[in-house]
C-alpha positions in Angstrom: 192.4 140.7 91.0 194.4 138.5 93.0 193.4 136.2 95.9 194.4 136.8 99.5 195.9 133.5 101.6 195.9 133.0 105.3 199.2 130.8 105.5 201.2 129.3 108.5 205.0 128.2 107.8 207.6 126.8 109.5 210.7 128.9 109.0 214.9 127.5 109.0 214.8 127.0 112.8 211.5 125.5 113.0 209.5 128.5 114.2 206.3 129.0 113.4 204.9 132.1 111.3 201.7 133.1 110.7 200.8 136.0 107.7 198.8 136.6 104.5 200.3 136.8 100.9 198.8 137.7 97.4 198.1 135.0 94.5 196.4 134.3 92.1 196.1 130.6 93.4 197.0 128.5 96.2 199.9 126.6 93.9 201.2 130.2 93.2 201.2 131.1 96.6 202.9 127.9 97.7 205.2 127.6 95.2 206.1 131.4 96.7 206.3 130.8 99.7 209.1 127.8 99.5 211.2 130.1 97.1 211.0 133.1 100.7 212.7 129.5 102.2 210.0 128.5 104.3 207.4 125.3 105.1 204.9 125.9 104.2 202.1 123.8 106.6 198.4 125.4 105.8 197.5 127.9 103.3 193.7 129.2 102.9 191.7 131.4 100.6 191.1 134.5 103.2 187.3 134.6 104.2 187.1 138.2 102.7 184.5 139.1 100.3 185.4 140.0 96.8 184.9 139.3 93.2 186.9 136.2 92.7 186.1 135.0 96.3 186.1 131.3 96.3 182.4 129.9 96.6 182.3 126.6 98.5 179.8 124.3 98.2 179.6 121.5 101.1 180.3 118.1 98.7 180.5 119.5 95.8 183.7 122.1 95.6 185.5 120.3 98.4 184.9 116.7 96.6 188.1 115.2 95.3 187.7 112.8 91.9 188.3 109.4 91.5 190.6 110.5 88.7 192.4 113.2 90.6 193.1 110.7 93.4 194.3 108.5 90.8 197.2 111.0 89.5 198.3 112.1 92.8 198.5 108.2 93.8 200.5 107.4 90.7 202.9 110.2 91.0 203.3 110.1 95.0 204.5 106.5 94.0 207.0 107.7 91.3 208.2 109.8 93.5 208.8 107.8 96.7 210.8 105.2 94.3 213.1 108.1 93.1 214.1 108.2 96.3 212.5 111.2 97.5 210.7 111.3 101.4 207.1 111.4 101.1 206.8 114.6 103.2 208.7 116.3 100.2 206.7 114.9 97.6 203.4 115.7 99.4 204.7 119.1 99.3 205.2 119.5 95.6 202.0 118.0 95.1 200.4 120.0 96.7 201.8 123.0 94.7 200.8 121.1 91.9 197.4 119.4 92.4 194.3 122.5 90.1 191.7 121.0 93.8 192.6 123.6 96.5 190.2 121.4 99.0 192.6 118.3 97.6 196.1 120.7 98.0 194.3 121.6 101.8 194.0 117.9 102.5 197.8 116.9 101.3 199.2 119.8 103.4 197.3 118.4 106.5 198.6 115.0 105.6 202.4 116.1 105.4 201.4 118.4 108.5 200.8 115.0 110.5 203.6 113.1 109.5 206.3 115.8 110.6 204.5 115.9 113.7 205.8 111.9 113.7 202.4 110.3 112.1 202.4 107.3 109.8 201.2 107.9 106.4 198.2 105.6 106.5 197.1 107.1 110.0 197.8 110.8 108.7 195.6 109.5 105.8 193.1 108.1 107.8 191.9 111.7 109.4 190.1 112.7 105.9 187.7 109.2 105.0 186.3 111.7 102.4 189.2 111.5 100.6 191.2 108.4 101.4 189.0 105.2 101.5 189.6 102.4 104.3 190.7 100.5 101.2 193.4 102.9 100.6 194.4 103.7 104.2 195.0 100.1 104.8 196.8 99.2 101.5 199.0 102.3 102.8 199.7 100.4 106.1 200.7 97.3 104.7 203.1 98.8 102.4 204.8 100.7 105.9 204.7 97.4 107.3 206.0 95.7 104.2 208.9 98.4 103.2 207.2 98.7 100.1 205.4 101.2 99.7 206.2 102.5 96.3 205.2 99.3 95.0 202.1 99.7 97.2 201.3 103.1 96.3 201.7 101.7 92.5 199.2 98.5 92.6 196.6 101.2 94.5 197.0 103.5 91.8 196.5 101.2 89.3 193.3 99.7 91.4 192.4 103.0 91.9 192.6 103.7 87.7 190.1 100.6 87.0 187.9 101.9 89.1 187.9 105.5 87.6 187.8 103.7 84.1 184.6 101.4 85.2 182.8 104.6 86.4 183.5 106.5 83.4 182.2 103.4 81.1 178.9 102.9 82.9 178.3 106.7 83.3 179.0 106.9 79.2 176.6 104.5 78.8 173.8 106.3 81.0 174.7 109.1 78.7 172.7 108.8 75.5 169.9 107.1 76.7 169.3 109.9 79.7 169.8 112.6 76.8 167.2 111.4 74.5 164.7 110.5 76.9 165.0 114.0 78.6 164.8 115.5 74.8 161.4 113.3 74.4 159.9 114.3 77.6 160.7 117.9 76.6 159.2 117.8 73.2 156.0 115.7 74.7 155.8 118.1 77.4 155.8 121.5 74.5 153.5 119.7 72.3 151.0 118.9 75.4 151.0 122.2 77.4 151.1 124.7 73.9 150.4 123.4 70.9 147.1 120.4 71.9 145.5 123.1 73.1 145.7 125.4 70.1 144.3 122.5 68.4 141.6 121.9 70.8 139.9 125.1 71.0 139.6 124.6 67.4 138.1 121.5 67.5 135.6 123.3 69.9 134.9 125.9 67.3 134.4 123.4 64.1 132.0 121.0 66.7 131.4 117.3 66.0 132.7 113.8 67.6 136.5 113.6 67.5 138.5 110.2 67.0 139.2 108.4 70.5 142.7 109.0 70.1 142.6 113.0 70.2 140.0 112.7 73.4 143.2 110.7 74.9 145.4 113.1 74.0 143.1 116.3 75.2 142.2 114.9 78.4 146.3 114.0 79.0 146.6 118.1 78.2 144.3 119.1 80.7 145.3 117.5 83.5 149.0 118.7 82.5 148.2 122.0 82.2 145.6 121.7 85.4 146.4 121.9 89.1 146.3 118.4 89.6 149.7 117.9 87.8 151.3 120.1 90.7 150.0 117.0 93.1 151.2 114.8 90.8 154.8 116.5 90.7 154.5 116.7 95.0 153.7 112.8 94.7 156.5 111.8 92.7 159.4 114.2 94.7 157.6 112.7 97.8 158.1 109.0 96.2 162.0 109.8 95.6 162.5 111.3 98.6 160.9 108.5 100.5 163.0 105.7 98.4 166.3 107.4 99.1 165.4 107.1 102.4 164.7 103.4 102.6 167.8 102.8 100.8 169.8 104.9 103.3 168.7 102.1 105.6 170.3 98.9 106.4 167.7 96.4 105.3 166.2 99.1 102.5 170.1 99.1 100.9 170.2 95.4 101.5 167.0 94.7 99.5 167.4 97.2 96.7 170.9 95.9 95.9 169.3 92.3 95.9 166.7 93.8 93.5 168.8 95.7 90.8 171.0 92.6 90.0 167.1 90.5 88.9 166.8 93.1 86.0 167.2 91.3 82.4 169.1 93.8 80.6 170.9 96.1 83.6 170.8 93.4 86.4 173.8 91.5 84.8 175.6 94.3 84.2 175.2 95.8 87.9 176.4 92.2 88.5 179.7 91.9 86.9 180.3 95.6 87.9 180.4 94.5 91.6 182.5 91.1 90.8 184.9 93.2 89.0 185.4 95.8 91.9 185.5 92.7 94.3 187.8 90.6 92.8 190.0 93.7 92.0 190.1 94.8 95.5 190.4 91.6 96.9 193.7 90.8 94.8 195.0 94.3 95.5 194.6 93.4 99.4 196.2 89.8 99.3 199.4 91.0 96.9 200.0 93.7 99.9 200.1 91.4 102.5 197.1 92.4 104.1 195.5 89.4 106.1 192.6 87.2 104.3 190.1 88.0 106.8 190.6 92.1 107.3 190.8 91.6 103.3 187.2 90.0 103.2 186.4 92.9 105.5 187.1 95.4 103.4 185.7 94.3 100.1 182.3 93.4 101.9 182.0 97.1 102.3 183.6 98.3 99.2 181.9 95.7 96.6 179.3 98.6 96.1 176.4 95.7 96.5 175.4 94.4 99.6 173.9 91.4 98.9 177.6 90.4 97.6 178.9 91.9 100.7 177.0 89.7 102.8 178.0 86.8 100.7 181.9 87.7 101.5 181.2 88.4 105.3 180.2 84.9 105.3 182.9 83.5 103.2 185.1 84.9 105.9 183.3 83.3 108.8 184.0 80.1 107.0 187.7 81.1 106.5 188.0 81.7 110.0 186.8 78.4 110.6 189.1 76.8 108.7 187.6 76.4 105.5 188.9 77.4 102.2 187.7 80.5 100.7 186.3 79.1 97.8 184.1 76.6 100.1 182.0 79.0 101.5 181.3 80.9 98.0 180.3 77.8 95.9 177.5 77.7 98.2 176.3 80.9 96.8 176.5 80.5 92.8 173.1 82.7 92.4 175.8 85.9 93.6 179.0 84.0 92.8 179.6 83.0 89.1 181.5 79.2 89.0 183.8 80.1 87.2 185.0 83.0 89.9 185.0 80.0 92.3 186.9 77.8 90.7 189.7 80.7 89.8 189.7 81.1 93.4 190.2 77.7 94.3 192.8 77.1 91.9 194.9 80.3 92.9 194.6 78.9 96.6 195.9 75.4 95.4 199.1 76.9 93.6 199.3 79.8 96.3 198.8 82.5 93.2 195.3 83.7 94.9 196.2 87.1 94.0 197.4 86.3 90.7 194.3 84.6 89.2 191.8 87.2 91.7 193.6 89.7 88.9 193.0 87.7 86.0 189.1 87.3 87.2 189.2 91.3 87.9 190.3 91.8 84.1 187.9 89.3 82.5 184.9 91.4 84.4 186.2 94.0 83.4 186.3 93.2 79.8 182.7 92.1 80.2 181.3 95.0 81.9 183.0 97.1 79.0 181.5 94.7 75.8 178.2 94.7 77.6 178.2 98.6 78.0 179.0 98.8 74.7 176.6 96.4 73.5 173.5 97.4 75.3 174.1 101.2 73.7 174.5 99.8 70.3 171.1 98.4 71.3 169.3 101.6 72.9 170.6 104.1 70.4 168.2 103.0 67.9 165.5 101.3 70.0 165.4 104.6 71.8 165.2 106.7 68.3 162.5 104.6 67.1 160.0 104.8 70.2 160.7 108.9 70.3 159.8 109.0 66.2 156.5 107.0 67.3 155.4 108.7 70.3 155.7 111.9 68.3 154.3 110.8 65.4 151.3 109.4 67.3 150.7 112.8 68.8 151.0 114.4 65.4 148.4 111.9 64.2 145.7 112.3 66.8 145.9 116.0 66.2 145.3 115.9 62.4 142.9 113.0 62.9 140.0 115.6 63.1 141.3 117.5 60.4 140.9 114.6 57.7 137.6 113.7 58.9 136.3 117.7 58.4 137.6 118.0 54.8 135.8 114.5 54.4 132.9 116.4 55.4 133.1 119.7 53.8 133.6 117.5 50.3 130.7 115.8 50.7 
């Protein structure tokens, strides 16, 4: 069954028409209504109720990916340096992009500019999709008269961000899939099969080894009311630390925190100098100005403890200071060896340059040390799930030995 569209178009003479057309998807319907010869400006899934109705969920269906900004980025810029206008190519991207809430966005954005908006400013109405990063990389490349070359060094930016993500999510992976496959097989064994064993315990009489008391007594208050509390207690506990992180001095503390860690807190680490120092050089090679560029990667560094570091950095700029002054002064949050990059690139007036070569080196590092710490948890997490079940297996056949010791005797 096909889907109905609410669409508005601009016809030959400029005249706007309103109407509804059959598709089976908004690229279809699009694609249709360009071949009828006209513009098309908005095009909407009708609100109607049926079987293929499109079910919207706030943040969730109209969220556009990393990766699918990525490709639209890479190909708007391929595009522009063919020589085609970038109201055009929005057009056919939008016909092309799977996201109807990404298509709805790029029509809006093409919408603005033949009303005479710039592309950054058009951009700049839909933060949920375009970043103030992107938006001003965009208006330095209209300033600039490059703005395929622009629209290039953001999709690449844009790529190793995409690529860091997709690393440290893979490494979260395996370790979250065998701890929730542990606490599923603990939970079974504690709620049905302890007490099986415990009633017959009960029945046979006699003192049972400490170890199957522990594990009894862990079953009852699992299976008892209390572990509803407990489960209330620990939402509560989640609940309440999202909250303080939502705040400015709870985010400002937890991101000083998670860097301390032994085994993840360097890796949190290099992730944030890797986004900073990527951004950074992005901003610089566009001709954005060092201080709006300090700006920006303070709130785009995903850590605020090394945005605050940058925000002073760029009072110290401002001042008159070198860049690399004001971060020496922090080597706890900025390595030396990012610090002396930076100084060198601002002695030979290649800051961008080397900020790129410090970008790949973290990048390299937060990709061996992803890989490293799963070669390490793969079998270190293996291990403690064969003991923690084997324990339990033991403390319930404890009992068992000791009764046949008995009935021997």
């Amino acid at each position: 069954m096909a889907l109905t569209f609410d669409y508005k178009v601009r016809d030959r003479s400029g005249g706007l028409v309103e109407g509804q057309l059959d598709g089976d998807s908004m690229a279809l319907v699009v694609r249709k209504l360009r071949e009828m010869g006209y513009m098309p400006i908005s095009v909407t899934p009708k609100s109607a109720v049926h079987l293929k109705t499109e079910i919207k969920i706030p943040g969730i269906s109209d969220r556009v990916k990393l990766k699918e900004l990525a490709v639209v980025t890479r190909q708007l810029s391929t595009m522009v340096d063919s020589g085609l206008s970038v109201v055009r190519s929005l057009s056919i991207l939008a016909a092309q992009v799977e996201n109807t809430a990404f298509a709805r966005v790029l029509l809006e954005v093409r919408t603005d500019l033949e009303n005479g908006s710039s592309l950054s400013a058009a951009c700049a109405k839909h933060p949920k999709v375009f970043s103030n990063l992107y938006c001003t990389l965009l208006q330095a490349g209209e300033v600039g008269g490059n703005l395929d070359e622009v629209l290039s060094s953001l999709a690449s930016t844009i790529e190793k961000q995409a690529q860091l993500n997709r690393t440290i999510r893979s490494a979260m992976t395996y370790p979250g899939v065998v701890l929730t496959v542990m606490l599923t097989i603990f939970t079974a064994m504690i709620v049905f099969i302890v007490p099986v064993f415990q009633n017959l315990f009960q029945s046979l009489g006699g003192k049972l080894p400490l170890p199957t008391r522990i594990l009894i007594s862990i079953s009852k208050v699992v299976t008892s009311a209390w572990v509803l509390l407990v489960i209330a207690v620990i939402i509560a506990g989640i609940i309440g630390l999202r909250w303080w992180i939502g705040t400015d001095e709870g985010r400002r503390k937890w991101d000083r925190l998670i860097l301390r860690p032994p085994v993840f807190g360097p890796l949190f680490h290099k992730v944030a100098l890797a986004r900073m120092t990527g951004t950074l050089a992005s901003l610089i090679s566009s001709g954005v100005p060092i201080l709006e560029s300090l700006d920006i990667c303070a709130s785009t560094a995903g850590n605020r403890t090394v945005g605050d570091v940058l925000i002073e950095a760029k009072n110290g700029v401002r001042a008159g200071r070198p860049l690399a002054d004001p971060l020496r002064e922090h080597e706890d949050v900025i390595p030396t060896l990012v610090v002396q990059m930076i100084e060198v690139g601002e002695q030979t007036g290649a800051l961008d340059a080397m900020l790129k070569k410090v970008a790949e080196f973290y990048d390299q590092e937060v990709e061996v040390t992803v890989n490293n710490l799963t070669a390490l948890l793969e079998p270190m997490l293996t291990v403690i799930m064969g003991i923690g079940v084997g324990a339990m297996v033991i403390s319930l056949y404890l009992p068992m030995f000791s009764y046949v010791t008995l009935i021997h005797n």
